[in-house]
N, C-alpha and C positions, 0 to 999 in steps of 0.2 A: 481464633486464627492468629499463629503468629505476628503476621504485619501489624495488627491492630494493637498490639502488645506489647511490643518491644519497636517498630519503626515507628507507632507512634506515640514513645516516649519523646518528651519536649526535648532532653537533653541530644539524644539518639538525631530527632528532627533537626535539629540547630545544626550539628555535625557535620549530618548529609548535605543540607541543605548550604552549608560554608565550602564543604569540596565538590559542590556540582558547581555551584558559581564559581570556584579555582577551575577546573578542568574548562570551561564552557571559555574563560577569560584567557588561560594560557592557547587556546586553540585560534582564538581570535588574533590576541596578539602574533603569533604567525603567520595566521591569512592577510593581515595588514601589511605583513611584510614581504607579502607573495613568497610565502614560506610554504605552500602547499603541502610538500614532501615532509619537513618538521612536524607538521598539522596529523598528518596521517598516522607517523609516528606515533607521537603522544594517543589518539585516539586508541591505534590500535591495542598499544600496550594496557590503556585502561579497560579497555573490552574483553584482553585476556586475562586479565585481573576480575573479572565476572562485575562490570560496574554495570553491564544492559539489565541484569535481571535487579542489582541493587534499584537501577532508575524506574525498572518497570515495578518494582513493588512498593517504591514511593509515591509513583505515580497511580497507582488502587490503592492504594492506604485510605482514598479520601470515600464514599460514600455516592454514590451518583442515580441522578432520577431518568428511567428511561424514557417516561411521561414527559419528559423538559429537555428534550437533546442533551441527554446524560451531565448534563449540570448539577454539579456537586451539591448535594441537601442543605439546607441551609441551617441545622444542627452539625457541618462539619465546624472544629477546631480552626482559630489561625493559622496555628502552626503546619496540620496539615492541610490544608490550603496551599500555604507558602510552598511547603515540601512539593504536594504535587504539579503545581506549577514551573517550580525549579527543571525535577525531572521532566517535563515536558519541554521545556525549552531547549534546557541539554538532550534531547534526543532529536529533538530536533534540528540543534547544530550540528549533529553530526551525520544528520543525515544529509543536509545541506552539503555538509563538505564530502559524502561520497559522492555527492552527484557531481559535485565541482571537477573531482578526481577522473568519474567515470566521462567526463564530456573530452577530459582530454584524450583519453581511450576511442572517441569517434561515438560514444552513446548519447543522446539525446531524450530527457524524459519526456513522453505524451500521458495527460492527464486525462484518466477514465472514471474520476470519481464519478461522473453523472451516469456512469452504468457498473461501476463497481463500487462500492465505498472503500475508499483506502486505495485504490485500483489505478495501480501506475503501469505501462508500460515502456519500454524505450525503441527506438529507432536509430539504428547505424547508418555511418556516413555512407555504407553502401546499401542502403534501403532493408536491411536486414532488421525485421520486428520480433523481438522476443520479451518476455514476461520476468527470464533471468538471462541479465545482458552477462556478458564475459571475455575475461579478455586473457591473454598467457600471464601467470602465474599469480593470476588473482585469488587475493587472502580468504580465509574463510572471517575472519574481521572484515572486510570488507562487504561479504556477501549479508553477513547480518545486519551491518549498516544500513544496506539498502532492504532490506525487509523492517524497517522501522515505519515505514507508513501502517503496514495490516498489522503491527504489535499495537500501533497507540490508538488504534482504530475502535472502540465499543460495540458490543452486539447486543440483545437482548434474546431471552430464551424462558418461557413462561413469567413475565414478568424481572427476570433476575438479569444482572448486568453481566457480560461475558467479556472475555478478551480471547484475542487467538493464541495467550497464552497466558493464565494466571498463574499470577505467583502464588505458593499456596507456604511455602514455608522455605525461609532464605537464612541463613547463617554462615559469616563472612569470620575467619579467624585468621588474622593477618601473621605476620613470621614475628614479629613486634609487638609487645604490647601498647605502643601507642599505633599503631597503624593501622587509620580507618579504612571502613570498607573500599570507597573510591581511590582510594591512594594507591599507586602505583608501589610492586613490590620485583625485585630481583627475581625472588623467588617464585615457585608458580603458587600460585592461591587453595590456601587451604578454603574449598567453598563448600558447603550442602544443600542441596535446595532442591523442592518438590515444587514442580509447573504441571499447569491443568492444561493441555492443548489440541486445539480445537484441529481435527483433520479430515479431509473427505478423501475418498476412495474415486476409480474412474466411473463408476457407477453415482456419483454425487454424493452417495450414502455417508452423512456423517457421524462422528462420533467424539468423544471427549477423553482422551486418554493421559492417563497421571502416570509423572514419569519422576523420577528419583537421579537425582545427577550429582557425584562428587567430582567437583572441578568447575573448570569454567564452560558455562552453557553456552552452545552454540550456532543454537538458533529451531528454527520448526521443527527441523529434521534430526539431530541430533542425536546420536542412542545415548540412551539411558541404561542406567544399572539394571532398573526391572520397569516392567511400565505396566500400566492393567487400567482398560476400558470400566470407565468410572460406572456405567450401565450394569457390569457384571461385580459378582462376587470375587475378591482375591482366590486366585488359585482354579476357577470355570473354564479362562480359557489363557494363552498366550500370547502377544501378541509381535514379540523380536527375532528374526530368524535365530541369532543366538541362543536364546533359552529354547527354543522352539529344536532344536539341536542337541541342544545339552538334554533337554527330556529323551528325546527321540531316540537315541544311540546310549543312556542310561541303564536301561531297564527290558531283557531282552522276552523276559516273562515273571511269572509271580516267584517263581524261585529263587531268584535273583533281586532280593528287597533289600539289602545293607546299604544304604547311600551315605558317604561320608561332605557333605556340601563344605567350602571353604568359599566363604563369601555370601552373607544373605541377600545382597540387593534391597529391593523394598518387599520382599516374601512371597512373592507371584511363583517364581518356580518350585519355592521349598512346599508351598502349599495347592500348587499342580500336583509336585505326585505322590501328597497325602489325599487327595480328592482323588485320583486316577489311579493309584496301585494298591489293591488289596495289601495290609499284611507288609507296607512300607517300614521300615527302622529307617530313620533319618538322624542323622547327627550333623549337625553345622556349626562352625568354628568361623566368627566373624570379630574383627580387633575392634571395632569402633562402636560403643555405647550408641551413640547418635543415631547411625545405622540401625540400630534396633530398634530405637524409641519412637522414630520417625516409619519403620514398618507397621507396628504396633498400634501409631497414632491417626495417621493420614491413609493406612491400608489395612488396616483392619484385622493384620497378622493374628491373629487367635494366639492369647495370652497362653491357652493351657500349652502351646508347642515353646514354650521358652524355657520349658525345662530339659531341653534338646539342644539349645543354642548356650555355645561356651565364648564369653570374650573374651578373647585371647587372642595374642599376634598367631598368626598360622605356624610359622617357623618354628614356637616355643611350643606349640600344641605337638606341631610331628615328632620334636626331640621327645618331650614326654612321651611317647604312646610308641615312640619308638625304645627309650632308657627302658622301660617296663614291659621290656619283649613283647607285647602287642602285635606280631606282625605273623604276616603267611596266614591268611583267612581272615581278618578286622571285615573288609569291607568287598562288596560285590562294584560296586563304581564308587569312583573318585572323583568328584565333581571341583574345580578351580575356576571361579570366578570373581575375580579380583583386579581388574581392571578399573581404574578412574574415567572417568567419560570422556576423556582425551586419547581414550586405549590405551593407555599406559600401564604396563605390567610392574608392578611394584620390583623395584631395583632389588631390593634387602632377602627376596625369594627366589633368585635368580641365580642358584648356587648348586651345585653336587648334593650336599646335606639332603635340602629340602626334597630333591627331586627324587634322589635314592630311596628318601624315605615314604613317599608319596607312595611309589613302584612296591615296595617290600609291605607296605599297610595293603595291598591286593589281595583277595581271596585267590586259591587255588584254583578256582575254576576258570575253563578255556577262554570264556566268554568275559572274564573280568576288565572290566576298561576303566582307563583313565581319561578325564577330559579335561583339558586347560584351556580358559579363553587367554589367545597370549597375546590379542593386541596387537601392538606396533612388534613385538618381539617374539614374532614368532622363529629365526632361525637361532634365535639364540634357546629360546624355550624347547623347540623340536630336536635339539641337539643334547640338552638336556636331560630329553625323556628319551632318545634313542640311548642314550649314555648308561641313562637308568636301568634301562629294560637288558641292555648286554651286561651289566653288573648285578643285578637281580635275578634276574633269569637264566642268563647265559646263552643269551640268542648270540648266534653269528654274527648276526648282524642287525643294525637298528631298524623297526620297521615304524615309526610314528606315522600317520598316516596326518595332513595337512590338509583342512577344510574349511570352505568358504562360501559364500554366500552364490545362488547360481545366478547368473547373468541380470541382476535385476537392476547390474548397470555395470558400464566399462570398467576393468580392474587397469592400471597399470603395472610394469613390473617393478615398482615399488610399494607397492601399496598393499600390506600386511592387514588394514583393519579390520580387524573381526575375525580373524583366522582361528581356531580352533586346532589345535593337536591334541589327537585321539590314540592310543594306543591298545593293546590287549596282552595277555599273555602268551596267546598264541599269532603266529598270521594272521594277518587280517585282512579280505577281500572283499570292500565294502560292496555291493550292488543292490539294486531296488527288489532286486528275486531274493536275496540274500536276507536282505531285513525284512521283507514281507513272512518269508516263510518263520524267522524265528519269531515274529512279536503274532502272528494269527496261523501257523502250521498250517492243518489242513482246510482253514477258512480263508487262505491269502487267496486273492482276487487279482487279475490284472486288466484292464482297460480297453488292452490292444492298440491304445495312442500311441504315434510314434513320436520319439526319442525327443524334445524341443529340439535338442542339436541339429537334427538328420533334418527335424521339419523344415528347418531354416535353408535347405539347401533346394527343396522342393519348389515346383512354379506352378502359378496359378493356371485355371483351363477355366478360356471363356466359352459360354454356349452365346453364340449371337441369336437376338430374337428369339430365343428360350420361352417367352410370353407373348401371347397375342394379345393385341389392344380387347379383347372380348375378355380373356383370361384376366389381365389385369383390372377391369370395369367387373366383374365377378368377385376379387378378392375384396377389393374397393367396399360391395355390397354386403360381404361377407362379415367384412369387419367393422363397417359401420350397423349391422344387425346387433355381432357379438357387442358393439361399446352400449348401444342401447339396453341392452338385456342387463347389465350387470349394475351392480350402485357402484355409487362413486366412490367407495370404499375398499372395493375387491381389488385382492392380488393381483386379479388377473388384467390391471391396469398399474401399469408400474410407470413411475413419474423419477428415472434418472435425473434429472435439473429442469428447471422451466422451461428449457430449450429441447428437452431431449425425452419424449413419450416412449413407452412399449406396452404393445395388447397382447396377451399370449391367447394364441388361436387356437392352440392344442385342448386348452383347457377344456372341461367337460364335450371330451369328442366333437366339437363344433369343425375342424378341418377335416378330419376324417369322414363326417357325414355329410359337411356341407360342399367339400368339396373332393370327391374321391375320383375323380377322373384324371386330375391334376396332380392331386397326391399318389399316385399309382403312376401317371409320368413323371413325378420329379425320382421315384423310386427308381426306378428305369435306368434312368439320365444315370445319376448317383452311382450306381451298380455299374455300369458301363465304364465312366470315368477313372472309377478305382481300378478296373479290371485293364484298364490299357495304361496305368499309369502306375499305382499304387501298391494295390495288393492290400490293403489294410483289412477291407472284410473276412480278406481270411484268417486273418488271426484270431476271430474270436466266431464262438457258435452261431450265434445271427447277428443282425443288425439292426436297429429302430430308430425312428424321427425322436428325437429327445425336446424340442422345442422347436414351437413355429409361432415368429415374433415377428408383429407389423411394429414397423420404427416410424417415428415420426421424429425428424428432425427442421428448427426453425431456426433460425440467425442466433450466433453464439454457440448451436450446438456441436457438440464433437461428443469424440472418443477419441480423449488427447494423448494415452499413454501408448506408446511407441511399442511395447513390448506387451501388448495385450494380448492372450490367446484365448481358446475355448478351452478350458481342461477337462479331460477323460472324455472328448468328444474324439470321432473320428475324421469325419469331415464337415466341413461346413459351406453350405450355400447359401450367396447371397442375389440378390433378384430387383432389379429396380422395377421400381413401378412408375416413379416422377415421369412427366413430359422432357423430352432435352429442352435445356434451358430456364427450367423451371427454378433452378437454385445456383447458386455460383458458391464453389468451395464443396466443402463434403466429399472429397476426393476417399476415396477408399484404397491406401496404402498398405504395402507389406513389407518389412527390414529383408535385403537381400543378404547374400555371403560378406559380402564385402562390408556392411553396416549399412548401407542407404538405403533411404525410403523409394521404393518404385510405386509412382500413381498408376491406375488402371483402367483404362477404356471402358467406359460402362454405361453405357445408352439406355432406354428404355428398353423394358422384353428382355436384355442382357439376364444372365448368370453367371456368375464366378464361382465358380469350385474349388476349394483349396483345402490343405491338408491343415485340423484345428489347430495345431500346434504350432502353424506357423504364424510370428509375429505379425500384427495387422493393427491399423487404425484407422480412423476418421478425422479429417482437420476442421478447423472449424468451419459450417455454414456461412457466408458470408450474407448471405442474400435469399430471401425465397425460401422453399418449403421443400423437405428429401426426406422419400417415401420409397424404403424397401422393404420387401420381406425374407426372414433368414431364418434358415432351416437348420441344426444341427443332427448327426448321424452318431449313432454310438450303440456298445453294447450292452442292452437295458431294454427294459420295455419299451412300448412306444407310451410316451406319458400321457395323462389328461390334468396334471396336477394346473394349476396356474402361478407356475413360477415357474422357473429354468431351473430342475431339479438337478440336487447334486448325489441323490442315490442310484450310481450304476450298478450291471450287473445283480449280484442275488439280494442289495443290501433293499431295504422296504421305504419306501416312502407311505407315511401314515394319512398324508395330503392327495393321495391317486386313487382316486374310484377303482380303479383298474388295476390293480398292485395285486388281490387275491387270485384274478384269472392268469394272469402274466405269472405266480407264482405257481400255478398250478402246473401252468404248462413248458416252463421251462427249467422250474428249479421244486418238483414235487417231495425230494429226500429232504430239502432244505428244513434243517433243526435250528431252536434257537441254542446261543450258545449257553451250557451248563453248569453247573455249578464246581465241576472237576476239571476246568479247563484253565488253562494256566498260560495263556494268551492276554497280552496289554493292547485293552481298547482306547486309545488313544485318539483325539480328536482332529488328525491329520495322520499322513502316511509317507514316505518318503517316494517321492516322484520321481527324481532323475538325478543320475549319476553321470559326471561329464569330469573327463580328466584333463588339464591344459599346462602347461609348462609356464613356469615363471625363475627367472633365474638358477636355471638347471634343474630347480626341484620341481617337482610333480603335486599340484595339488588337484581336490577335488570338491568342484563345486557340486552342492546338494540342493534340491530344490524340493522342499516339503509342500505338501497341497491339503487341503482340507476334506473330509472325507464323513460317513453317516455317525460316527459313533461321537456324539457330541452332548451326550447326557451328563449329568453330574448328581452326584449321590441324593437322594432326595430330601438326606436331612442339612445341605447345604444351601438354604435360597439364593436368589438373586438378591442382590441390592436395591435393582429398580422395582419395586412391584407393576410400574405403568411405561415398562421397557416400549411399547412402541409409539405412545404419545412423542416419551422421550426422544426418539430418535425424529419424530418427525418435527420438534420444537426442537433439535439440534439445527435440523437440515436447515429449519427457514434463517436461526439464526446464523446458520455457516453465511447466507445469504452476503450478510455485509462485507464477509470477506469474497465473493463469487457472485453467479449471478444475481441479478435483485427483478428481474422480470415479472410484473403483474399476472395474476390467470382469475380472470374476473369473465372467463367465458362459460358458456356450458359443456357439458365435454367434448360431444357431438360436435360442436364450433370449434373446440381447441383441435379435434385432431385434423378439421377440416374437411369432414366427412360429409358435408351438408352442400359444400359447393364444387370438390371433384369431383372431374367427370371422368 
C-alpha cells in the first residue's frame, strides 16, 4: 500500500507532521484574534490544495484493532503515532472552525452520535433540521469540512478496519521543488489519488467504490475520473452517468468497433467495451505515466491491453496521425475524456488544431460520433466542435448536440459540470426510439412508462376506504403466514435498513392464491383509474402486477430520496394498512411542477394511485410502526419471482417459476438472439430524453436505466467470489456511518406480526 511506504517514511512523517502543526497554529492564531474570516481563508485554500485527503492518509497510516475501539496496535512506530495524531487534531480544528462559521449562518449542531456514530445533525434559528445545513454561497470547502466527523469515524467489515473513505494511493507534486504536501500553493495542485468509498443507495444497499481523482478531492460525492465497485471486476459494470454515456452513444452496433479513447481514467471504461463489444479495436492516447500505473495497479487494467495505450499528450498524438494523412475512416468514435476532477478541460487542447483534427480522424460513416466530456467548458468546447464539423464536413451549419445528466438534481444556468458534446457526421436526432432501434433493431422493447417529465405534471387519485378492516386483518394473516413459511435467508424478505422491512407476497403465487378476490378488485380499481385519467394501458399489449410488497416501517425509517420513482412500471398503488395514529411522520410525498414536496391524506383502507414515474418518497417515521402494501403495474408477466424484478416485457427472468408459461403465451416467436446479429447488449438502456434551455443553448438531458442484459463474458470473473456475504458485511459496516439499530428479534416479532390485529 502506498501510505505504508512512502507516508511512513520517518523523513516524509517529520514533514507532515511539522506542516499540520504550522497550519493547525496559523489558524489558531487568528481565531485568538477573532479573525474568523482570515481562519476560513487559510483553511480553505489548504483544502484546495488536497491537504483532507494528505490528513486523512496520515491519519490510516497507523494500524488499528477493531477488537479495542480501533486503538492503534501496539507494534505501531512513534513516528506514526505522532503523524496520526497530528492529523487527527488538525482535522479536527477545522472542523471546529466550520461549525464556529456555520453558527453565525443561524446553524446549530445536535449530537447523534448515541444513534449514529459520527452522526451530526444541525438545527436553524428558524427550527429548520437538516443533515446538510446551507447557506447562500456556501464553499464546497466548506461543505467537506463539515463532513469531517463520518471521514475520521472507523468501521469494521469482516474483521478489517474501514473508513468512509480510504486512502488507497496519494501523490502530492507541488509547483516547487521544495513544496510540501500541506503547503499552500498559488497554483492549483498537481494531486493523484485513489480513495475506497463507502456508499449506500435509497434502498440502504451498500457498497465500496474505488475512484481515481486528478486534482483536489472533494469530498463523498465527488466524480471521479473512473470509479469501479471494488465487489466487481474492472470493466462488469459502470458506475458514473458520464462513462455510462460515453459507452452508450459510442458504439451503435458491432460494425461500428474503431474506438479512438483520449484519456484512460482508471480503465473502467476502456475495459467496459472490451468485455461488452465483440470485435472492439480500441486505441487510447493518455499523457500521464501515473495514470497508467495506477490503472494497472489498484484496478486491475489487464496488462496485455497496454499495448493499445500510447503516452503521449493528446494534441502531439492528432498532429501525428494527422502529418501521416491518417484521416477520413481512422476511427468509428472519438472518445475525450480528459477532464481533472475539478472538470477542468485542459486549456492547451482547447484550440482549432486539436478539434479540426479530432472531426477529420472520423470514419465516413453516418453514424460516426465524437464525444467530449468538456467540463466547466463546454461553450467553448461546443463551439469548437460545431467549428469543426462545418470545416470538415461542410455542414451549413454547426449541429453539436449538448448533454447532461437528467434531473438527478437542480442544474443552474451556470453550471456546465459534466456536459458532454456529442456530434456526428450527419444530423443528429437523439431520442429513446432512436437509440433503441439502432443498438437492438428488431429486439428494441419499450415499457409504455410515461416520459419522467410528463409524469411529474400528473396528480395523485385517492380511493378512500379502498380496504375494509376484514381486508386488511386478511393481508395481515397473509403475510404473517408468507414470513413464517420462508428461512430467514430468502429474497423474499428484503431488509432495506434496520428501520425499513419488505415481504414480497407475489413470490411463489402466495397473492394470487391466497388472495384472489382482492387481487381481481385491485385489478379493477387500476383499470378504471388509468381509463379516466391516464391512458397508459393502452400503450402496451397487456398489463400485470410486477410486485406486491408489505413494508414495514419503524422510527428512523424512510425513503429519503426526493426523486425516487418506480422504473418501467406503469402505475403504482400504495394501500395503508396502519391504525390512524399508529405512527407520526411517514408522510408519503410526491415533487410537484413547481419543485415541492405535496404530503397526502392517507388513512387507513386509503389507496393512492399515481403514475410510477412520478417522483415520490417517505420522510422519516418518527414514532410508531407504518404498515402498507404496494402494488406495481407494468407491461411483463405477472411475476412470482421474490424480488421486485427488473425483467419487463419479452426479456426472462431465470428467478420466476412462471417465465416459461407467460413466455408461451404472450411472446411464442420469441428467439434467443444469434449469432449473426450485430446488436450491442449493453447493461442499461437509454430511458428519457428531455430538452431544456440554458443560456439560449438547448441541451439535453439523458437518463440511462438498467436493464436484463447484464452478463459479462464467462472468461471474465468477478473479483469477489463471496459477492453477497460481502455486500451484507458492507451494509452492517455502512452501520457506523447510518443506522446502528439492534434486530435481536425473531422475524415474526420484528415485523410485528404476532401482535397486530
Amino acid at each position: 500500500m502506498f501510505l505504508k511506504t512512502t507516508i511512513g517514511d520517518k523523513d516524509i512523517s517529520k514533514r507532515l507532521c511539522s506542516q499540520a502543526t504550522s497550519l493547525r497554529t496559523r489558524l489558531q492564531q487568528h481565531i485568538d484574534k477573532d479573525e474568523l474570516s482570515s481562519a476560513i481563508k487559510i483553511a480553505e485554500a489548504s483544502i484546495t490544495n488536497d491537504c483532507i485527503v494528505a490528513l486523512l492518509a496520515m491519519m490510516q497510516s497507523v494500524d488499528r484493532d477493531p477488537n479495542n475501539d480501533f486503538r492503534p496496535i501496539s507494534s505501531s512506530s512513534d513516528a506514526s503515532l505522532e503523524m496520526a495524531d497530528v492529523a487527527l487534531l488538525t482535522l479536527g480544528d477545522l472542523y471546529t472552525m466550520a461549525e464556529m462559521h456555520l453558527k453565525l449562518q443561524g446553524w446549530h449542531p445536535v449530537d447523534q452520535s448515541d444513534k449514529v456514530s459520527g452522526g451530526i445533525v444541525y438545527e436553524h434559528d428558524n427550527g429548520e433540521i437538516s443533515e446538510e445545513p446551507n447557506y447562500e454561497k456556501m464553499s464546497w470547502q466548506m461543505k467537506l469540512m463539515l463532513s469531517i466527523p463520518v471521514l475520521i469515524e472507523p468501521g469494521c467489515v469482516n474483521g478489517e478496519v474501514v473508513w468512509a473513505a480510504t486512502v488507497v494511493h496519494y501523490e502530492h507534486n507541488g509547483a516547487q521543488e521544495n513544496q510540501s504536501d500541506l503547503e499552500c500553493s498559488e497554483l492549483p495542485p498537481n494531486c493523484i489519488s485513489v480513495l475506497d468509498v463507502l456508499k449506500s443507495d435509497e434502498d440502504g444497499k451498500s457498497s465500496r467504490l474505488r475512484g481515481s481523482y486528478n486534482g483536489c478531492w472533494r469530498g463523498l460525492y465527488a466524480d471521479a475520473l473512473g470509479e469501479m465497485d471494488t465487489s466487481h471486476s474492472i470493466g462488469q459494470r459502470l458506475e458514473s452517468w458520464t462513462e455510462t454515456t460515453l459507452a452508450g452513444l459510442s458504439v451503435a452496433n458491432e460494425e461500428l468497433t474503431r474506438i479512438l479513447m483520449i484519456g484512460l481514467g482508471c480503465g473502467q471504461l476502456v475495459s467496459f467495451l472490451q468485455n461488452h463489444v465483440a470485435g472492439v479495436e480500441l486505441q487510447v492516447v493518455e499523457a500521464s505515466q501515473s495514470i497508467v500505473d495506477i490503472a494497472v495497479k489498484y484496478y486491475q487494467f489487464p496488462t496485455c491491453a497496454l499495448e493499445n495505450v500510447h503516452i503521449i499528450d493528446p494534441i502531439e498524438y492528432v498532429k501525428r496521425q494527422c502529418s501521416q494523412g491518417q484521416v477520413g475512416g481512422e476511427y468509428d468514435t472519438i472518445i475525450v475524456n480528459v477532464c481533472s476532477s475539478d472538470d477542468v478541460f485542459p486549456n492547451h487542447l482547447l484550440n482549432d488544431q486539436f478539434f479540426n483534427g479530432l472531426v477529420s480522424m472520423l470514419s465516413n460513416h453516418p453514424t460516426a460520433t465524437l464525444l467530449v466530456n468538456s467540463g466547466v467548458s463546454a461553450d467553448v468546447v461546443s463551439t469548437l466542435v460545431d467549428e469543426a464539423c462545418k470545416h470538415i464536413h461542410g455542414h451549413r451549419s454547426g449541429h453539436a448536440l449538448l448533454l447532461r445528466e437528467y434531473l438527478l438534481r437542480d442544474h443552474s444556468t451556470s453550471d456546465d459540470e459534466g456536459v458532454i458534446v456529442a456530434a456526428r457526421r450527419r444530423e443528429w436526432s437523439l431520442t429513446v426510439e432512436d437509440w433503441q432501434r439502432e443498438h437492438y433493431g428488431d429486439n428494441a422493447q419499450f415499457s409504455g412508462a410515461m416520459d419522467v417529465t410528463n409524469a411529474q405534471r400528473t396528480q395523485v387519485v385517492r380511493l378512500e376506504k379502498f380496504l375494509s378492516l376484514e381486508d386488511i386483518e386478511t393481508i395481515r394473516s397473509v403475510a404473517k403466514a408468507k414470513l413464517a413459511s420462508i428461512e430467514p435467508a430468502s429474497s423474499a424478505l428484503e431488509k432495506h435498513t434496520n428501520s425499513w422491512k419488505v415481504l414480497y407476497l407475489q413470490s411463489d403465487d402466495t397473492f394470487q392464491q391466497k388472495l384472489p378476490a382482492l387481487r381481481q378488485r385491485i385489478l379493477e380499481a387500476v383499470r378504471q383509474v388509468d381509463k379516466d385519467n391516464w391512458h397508459l394501458f393502452d400503450n402496451v399489449d397487456h398489463v400485470n402486477i410486477r410486485v406486491v410488497e408489505y413494508h414495514q416501517m419503524d422510527e428512523y425509517g424512510e425513503l429519503a430520496d426526493p426523486r425516487h420513482y418506480d422504473l418501467n412500471s406503469l402505475l403504482t398503488m400504495d394501500m395503508m394498512l396502519s391504525e390512524d395514529g399508529a405512527f407520526e411522520g411517514g408522510d408519503l410525498q410526491t415533487e410537484e411542477v413547481d419543485g415541492t414536496l405535496k404530503k397526502h391524506e392517507f388513512k387507513q383502507g386509503d389507496a393512492l394511485i399515481f403514475v410510477s414515474h412520478k417522483y415520490h418518497c417517505v420522510n422519516r417515521v418518527r414514532s410508531g410502526r407504518r404498515n402498507v402494501m404496494v402494488l406495481e403495474f407494468w407491461y411483463g408477466p405477472e411475476r412470482l419471482c421474490s424480488h421486485r424484478c427488473e425483467k419487463f416485457g419479452s426479456e426472462i427472468c431465470m428467478r420466476d417459476p412462471g417465465q416459461d408459461m407467460y413466455t408461451q403465451q404472450f411472446h411464442p416467436n420469441l428467439k434467443q438472439r444469434d449469432d449473426s446479429s450485430t446488436s450491442i447488449l449493453f447493461p442499461f438502456r437509454l430511458g428519457s430524453v428531455s430538452a431544456c434551455k440554458a443560456d439560449s443553448r438547448e441541451i439535453l438531458e439523458l437518463l440511462w436505466e438498467p436493464c436484463g442484459n447484464t452478463e459479462v463474458e464467462p472468461n471474465k470473473p468477478l473479483v469477489a467470489a463471496k459477492e453477497q456475504v460481502d455486500d451484507k458485511a458492507l451494509s452492517d459496516a455502512f452501520a457506523c456511518f447510518g443506522d446502528s439499530d439492534s434486530d435481536d428479534d425473531s422475524l415474526a416479532e420484528e415485523y410485528g406480526m404476532t401482535t397486530q390485529s
